[in-house]
C-alpha positions in Angstrom: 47.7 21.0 -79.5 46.0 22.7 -76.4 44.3 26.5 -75.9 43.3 27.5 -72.6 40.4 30.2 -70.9 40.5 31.2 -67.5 37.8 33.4 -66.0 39.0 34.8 -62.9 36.8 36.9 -59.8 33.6 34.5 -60.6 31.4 35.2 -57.1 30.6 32.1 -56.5 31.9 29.2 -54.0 34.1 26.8 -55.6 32.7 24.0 -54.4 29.4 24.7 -56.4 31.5 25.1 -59.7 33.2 22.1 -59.2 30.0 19.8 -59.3 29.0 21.3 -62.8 32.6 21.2 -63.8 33.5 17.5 -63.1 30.5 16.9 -65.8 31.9 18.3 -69.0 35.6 16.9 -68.5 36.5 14.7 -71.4 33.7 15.8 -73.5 33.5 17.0 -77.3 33.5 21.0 -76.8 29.4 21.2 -78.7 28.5 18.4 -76.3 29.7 20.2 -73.4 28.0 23.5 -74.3 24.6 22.0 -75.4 25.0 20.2 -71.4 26.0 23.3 -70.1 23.0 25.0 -72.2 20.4 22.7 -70.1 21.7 22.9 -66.8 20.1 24.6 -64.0 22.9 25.2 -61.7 23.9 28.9 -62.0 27.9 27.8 -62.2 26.6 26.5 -65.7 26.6 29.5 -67.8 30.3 31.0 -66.1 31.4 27.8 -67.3 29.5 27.8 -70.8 31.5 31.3 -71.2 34.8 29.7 -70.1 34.4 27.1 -72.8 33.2 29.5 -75.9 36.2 31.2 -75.0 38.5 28.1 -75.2 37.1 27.3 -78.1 37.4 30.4 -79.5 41.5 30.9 -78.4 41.7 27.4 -80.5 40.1 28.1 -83.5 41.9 31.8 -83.5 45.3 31.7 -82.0 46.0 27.8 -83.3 43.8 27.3 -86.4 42.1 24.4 -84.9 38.8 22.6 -86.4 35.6 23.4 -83.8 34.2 20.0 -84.4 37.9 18.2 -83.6 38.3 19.9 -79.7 37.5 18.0 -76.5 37.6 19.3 -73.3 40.9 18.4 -72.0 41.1 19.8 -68.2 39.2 22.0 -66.4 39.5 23.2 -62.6 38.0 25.6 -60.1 41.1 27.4 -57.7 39.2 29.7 -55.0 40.1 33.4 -55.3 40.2 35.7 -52.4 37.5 36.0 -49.9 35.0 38.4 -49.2 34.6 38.9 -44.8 31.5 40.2 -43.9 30.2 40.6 -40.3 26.5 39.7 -39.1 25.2 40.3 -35.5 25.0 36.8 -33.4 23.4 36.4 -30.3 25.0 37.6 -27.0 26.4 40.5 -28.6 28.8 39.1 -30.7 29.4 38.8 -34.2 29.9 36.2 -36.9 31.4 36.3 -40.2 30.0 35.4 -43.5 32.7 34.3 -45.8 32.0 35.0 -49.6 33.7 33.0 -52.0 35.2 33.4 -54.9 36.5 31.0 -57.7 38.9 31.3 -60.7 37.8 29.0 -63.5 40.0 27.5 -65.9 39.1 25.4 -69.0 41.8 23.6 -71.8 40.6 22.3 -75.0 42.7 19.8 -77.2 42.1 18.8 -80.6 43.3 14.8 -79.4 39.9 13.2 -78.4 40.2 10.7 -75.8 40.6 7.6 -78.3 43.5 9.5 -79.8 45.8 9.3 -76.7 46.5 5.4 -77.3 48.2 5.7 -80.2 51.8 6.7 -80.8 
């Protein structure tokens, strides 16, 4: 069985979430949070929060055990942008483009070895 968290209007760029992100996928849920616990990257505790609250929707909502979940998935979508103008040389102007992501984390209670067997 799955459960799901998505954290949407993060401000930050996608593309710094998704190098934290592509190193917790297929991990046990307490591994993942004790990497995300030592990380420096700033994406790491949005995603830590994303996680707790995956976990939590599984134990809750489906009665699964917290040591059993792995995470299954998780991706970064980008959200709307924030334009912003700055002064450039020559008179002109330049924008600044301020990203936004939408994270989205789904924990299973099937572990990796479990997906063989049928």
């Amino acid at each position: 069985m799955q459960a799901r968290a998505v954290a949407r209007y993060i401000r930050m760029s996608p593309r710094k979430v998704r190098r934290t992100l592509q190193l917790i996928k297929g991990l046990p849920v307490r591994e993942a949070q004790s990497l995300l616990d030592l990380m420096p990257h700033r994406a790491a505790k949005a995603i830590r929060r994303v996680v707790d609250s995956a976990a939590a929707n599984a134990e809750n909502n489906h009665e699964m055990e917290a040591e059993e979940l792995w995470v299954e998935q998780a991706w970064v979508d980008a959200g709307p942008m924030l334009k912003r103008w700055r002064a450039a040389s020559g008179g002109r102007v330049s924008m600044i483009r301020k990203r936004i992501s939408h994270i989205a984390v789904v924990v299973s209670d099937e572990g990796p070895e479990d997906e063989g067997e049928s």
